[in-house]
N, C-alpha and C positions, 0 to 999 in steps of 0.2 A: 265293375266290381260292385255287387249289392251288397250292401251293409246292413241294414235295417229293412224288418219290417213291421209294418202299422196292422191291425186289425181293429176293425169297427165293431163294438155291438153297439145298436142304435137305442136299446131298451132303458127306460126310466119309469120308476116307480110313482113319482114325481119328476114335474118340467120346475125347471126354475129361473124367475124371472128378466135374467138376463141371457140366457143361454139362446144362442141360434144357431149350433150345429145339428146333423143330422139323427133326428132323433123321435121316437114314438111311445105312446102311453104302453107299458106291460103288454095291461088288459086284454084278453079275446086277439091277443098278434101271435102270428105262427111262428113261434120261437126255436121248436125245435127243427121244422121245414126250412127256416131261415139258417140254421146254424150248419145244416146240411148240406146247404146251396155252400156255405164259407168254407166248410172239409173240400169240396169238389174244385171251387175258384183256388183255394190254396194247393193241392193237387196238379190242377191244368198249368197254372202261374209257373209253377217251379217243374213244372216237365220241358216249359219254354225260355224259363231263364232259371237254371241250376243256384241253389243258395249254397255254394261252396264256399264262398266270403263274409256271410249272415255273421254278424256282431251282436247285435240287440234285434230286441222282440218288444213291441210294446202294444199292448190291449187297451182302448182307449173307447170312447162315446160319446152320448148317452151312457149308461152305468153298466159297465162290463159284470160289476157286485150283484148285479139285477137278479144274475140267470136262478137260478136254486142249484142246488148239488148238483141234481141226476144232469142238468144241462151243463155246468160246469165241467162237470166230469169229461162230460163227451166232449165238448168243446178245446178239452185241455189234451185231449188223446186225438183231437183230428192235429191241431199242432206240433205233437209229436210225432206225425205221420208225417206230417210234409218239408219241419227246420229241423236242423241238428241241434236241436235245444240244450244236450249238456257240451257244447262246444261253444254258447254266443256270452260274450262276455255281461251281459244285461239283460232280462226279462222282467219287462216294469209290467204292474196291472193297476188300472187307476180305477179307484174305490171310493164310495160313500161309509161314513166311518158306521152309520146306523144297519150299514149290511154285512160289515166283518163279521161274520159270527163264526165262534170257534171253529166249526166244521167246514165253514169257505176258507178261512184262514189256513187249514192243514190240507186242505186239497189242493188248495194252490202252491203251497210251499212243496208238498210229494211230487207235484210234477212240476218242477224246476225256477215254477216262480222267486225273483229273489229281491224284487225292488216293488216296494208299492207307494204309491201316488195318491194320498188322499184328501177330499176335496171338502177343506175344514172352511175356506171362504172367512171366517169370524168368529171371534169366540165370542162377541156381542151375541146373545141369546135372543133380544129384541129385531138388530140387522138381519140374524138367518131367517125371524118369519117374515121381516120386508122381503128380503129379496128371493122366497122360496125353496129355503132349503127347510128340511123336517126333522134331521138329525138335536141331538141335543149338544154339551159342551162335555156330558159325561160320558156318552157315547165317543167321542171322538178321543176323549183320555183310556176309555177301556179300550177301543179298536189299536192302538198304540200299545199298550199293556198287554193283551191277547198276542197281536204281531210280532213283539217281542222274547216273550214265552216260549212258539212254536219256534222260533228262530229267524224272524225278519230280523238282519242288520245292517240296512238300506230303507230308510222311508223318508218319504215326502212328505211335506203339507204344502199343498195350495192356499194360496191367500190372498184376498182382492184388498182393492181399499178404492177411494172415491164413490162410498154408497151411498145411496140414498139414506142424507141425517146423519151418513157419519162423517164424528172429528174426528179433531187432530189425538185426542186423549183416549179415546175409543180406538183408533189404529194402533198406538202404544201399548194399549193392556195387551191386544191380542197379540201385537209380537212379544209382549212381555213371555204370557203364557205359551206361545209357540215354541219359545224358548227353552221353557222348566220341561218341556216333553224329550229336549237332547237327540230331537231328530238329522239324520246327515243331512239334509237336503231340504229347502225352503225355496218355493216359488210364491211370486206376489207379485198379481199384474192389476195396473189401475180398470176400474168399468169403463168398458167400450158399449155404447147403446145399441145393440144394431136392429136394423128390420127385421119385422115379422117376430119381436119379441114384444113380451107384457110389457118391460119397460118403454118400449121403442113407443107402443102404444099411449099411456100414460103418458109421456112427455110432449107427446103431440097434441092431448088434453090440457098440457098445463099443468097436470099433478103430478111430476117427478120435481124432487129438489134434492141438485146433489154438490158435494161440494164446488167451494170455486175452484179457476184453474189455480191459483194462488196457494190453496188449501191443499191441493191434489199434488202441485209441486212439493210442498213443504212436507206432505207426508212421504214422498220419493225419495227426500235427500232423509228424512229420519231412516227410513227402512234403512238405506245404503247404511248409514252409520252408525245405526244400531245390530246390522248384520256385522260389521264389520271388528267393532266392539266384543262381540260374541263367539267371533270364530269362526265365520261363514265370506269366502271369497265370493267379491261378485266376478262370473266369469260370462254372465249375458246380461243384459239390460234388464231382463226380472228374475235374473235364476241366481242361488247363490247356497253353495256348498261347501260340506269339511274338504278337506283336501283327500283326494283321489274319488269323491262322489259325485262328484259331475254326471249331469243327466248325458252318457254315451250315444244315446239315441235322438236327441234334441242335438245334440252335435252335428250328428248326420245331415240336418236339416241345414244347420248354419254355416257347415263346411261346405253343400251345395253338395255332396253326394248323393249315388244312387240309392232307392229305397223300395221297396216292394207296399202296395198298398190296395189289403184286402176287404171285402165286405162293403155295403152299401155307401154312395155318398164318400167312401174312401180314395185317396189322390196317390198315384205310385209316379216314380221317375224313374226309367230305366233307360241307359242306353242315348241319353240327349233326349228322352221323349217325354213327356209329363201327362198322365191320362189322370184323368175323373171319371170313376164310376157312377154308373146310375144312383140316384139316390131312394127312390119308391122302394120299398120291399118286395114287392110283389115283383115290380117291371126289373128290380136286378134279378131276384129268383130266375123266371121268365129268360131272363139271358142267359145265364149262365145255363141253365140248361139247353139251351137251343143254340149257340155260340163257345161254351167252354170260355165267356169272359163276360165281363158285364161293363164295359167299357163307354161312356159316352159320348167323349169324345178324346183324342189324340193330338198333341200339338207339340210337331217338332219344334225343338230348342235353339234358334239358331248360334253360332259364334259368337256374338255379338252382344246376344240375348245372356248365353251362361255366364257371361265376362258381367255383365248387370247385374245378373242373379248372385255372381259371386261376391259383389262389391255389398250390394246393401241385406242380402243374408248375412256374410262373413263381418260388417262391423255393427251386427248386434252385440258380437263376443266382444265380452273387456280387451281380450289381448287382440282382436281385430282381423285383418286381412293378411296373412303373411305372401309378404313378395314372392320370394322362392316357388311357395306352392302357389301363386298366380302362374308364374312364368314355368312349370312343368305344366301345368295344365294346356295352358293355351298359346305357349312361345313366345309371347311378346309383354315385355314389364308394365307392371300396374302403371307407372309415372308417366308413360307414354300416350297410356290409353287416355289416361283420365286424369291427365295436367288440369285442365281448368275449373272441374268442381274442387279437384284434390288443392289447386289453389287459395279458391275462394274460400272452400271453409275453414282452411287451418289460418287462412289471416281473421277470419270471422271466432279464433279462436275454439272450434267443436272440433276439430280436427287437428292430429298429431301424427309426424311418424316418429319413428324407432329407426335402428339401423333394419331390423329384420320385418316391421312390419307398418300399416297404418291401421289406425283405430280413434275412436272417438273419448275426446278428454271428457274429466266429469261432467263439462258444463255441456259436453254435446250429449249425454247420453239424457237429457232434458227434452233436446231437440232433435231426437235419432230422426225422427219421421221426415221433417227437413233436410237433413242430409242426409238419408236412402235414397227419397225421391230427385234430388240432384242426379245420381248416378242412373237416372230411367233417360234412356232416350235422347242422350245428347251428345253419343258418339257418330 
């Protein structure tokens, strides 16, 4: 049963410099050839696996905001050709606040968009030109103001923290201000350095300075309790919502369900099988025209493997791994499989059960990475 799917635009107007997914300057890149190839892959996908189950939809990047109208447009009408888009309970599109402009705002909202994702990072004006974002703070207050207007009443902000130079008093104002905007849905996830980014670069020179880990904690346990304070459940180690807002489609991922996943560089799970598209523009074009998929490679899931996958995706969520849905899935109880990490770390204190489930206590959602990786490879 497919519940969700993902599509990729890989377009950015700006790179910014911590990002390492799949993604290309605008400029002189064949936009609408590419969005062409995504109608066709969306098409062939769903003639070979039916989305009669489709929940959510979510348009992700590089900056989906990029395209201009006339590509949106078409973009949002190949969609409607291939999901049953006014039957999925979620359709998120995640946005740069400096590209809502009125006219993407109501195009997206006409054709069924209803949740948007926007990637505000800081309301530090000095941290967005550190780490490459070009949007303003007033832009991000009018993109919110616009959305709600046309009739967004579902929005996100994205939010990082452990930046380069930011404190602990800098993290505060911007949840402060995150706050006064009264949006349903708040993500904030610490900086990850990775390869092949400007930061990754810079700190191999010596010129990155970010917080300590000390700092980076202490801003994690404020978020928690300044969301908390406010009205926002944590229901994932960085997600945290009014009640009934929960990201539907992030769900999918942490429940270990099936998902359809379009466009370059994009990851699908169908059926125990987990593919990676090609990520080049060109070389997916190229496939999918010549193949009807743009696949790179395929890698069944074994037993074994989904029972793993279940354990350290399923206790990202606060409420954790529920037993039940362990043992319909796969016949045989969590406690069984996984007695001895499930030992070690609830005496280690990061770990808890419930009568219905297991999940990680506050002090483990510190240490999540520590105990996921327990659960790799040691059945």
């Amino acid at each position: 049963m497919i519940e969700a799917a993902y599509l990729h635009i890989p377009f950015c107007h700006h790179i910014c410099h911590y990002c390492d997914f799949n993604k290309v300057f605008f400029k002189n890149q064949p936009v609408m050839p590419y969005l062409e190839k995504m109608r066709d892959e969306m098409k062939q996908t769903v003639e070979r696996y039916p989305a009669n189950d489709l929940k959510t939809i979510f348009v992700g990047g590089g900056t989906p905001t990029a395209l201009d109208e006339k590509q949106l447009t078409y973009f949002l009408e190949s969609i409607h050709e291939s999901f049953p888009v006014h039957d999925v309970k979620e359709f998120t599109f995640e946005a740069n606040p400096n590209e809502l402009t009125e006219e993407k705002l109501r195009i997206l909202h006409a054709y069924g968009v209803d949740r948007l994702s926007i990637g505000v990072q800081t309301f530090n004006e000095q941290l967005l030109e550190k780490i490459g974002r070009v949007h303003s703070n007033q832009q991000a207050f009018q993109a919110v103001d616009e959305a709600r207007k046309i009739g967004f009443r579902n929005i996100s902000l994205d939010l990082m923290y452990s930046l380069p130079g930011q404190t602990i008093s800098d993290f505060k104002e911007t949840l402060d201000i995150a706050f006064s905007l009264d949006v349903e849905h708040i993500s904030a996830y610490s900086l990850i350095i990775e390869p092949k980014t400007v930061f990754y670069n810079l700190m191999n020179k010596g010129k990155l300075r970010v917080p300590s880990q000390e700092d980076e904690a202490f801003m994690y346990e404020m978020l928690m309790d300044e969301m908390d304070k406010h009205g926002y459940s944590q229901y994932e180690i960085s997600n945290f919502a009014r009640s009934g807002y929960e990201s539907f489609h992030n769900l999918t991922y942490w429940d270990n369900n099936d998902y359809y996943g379009i466009g370059a560089g994009a990851h699908s799970y169908i059926d125990g099988i987990r593919r990676s598209n090609i990520a080049p523009l060109k070389k997916y074009m190229q496939a999918v025209t010549e193949t009807n998929h743009a696949y790179l490679d395929e890698i069944s899931v074994s037993k074994v493997e989904r029972m793993e996958e279940e354990m350290f995706l399923g206790l990202r969520k606060t409420n954790g791994v529920n037993k039940a849905s362990f043992y319909e899935k796969y016949k045989v109880e969590m406690n069984d499989v996984f007695s001895e990490p499930i030992k070690e770390y609830t005496n280690k204190g990061l770990l808890e059960q419930t009568e219905s489930s297991l999940r990680l206590t506050k002090k483990g959602r510190f240490l999540g990475n520590e105990v996921f990786q327990a659960f790799i490879g040691g059945i």
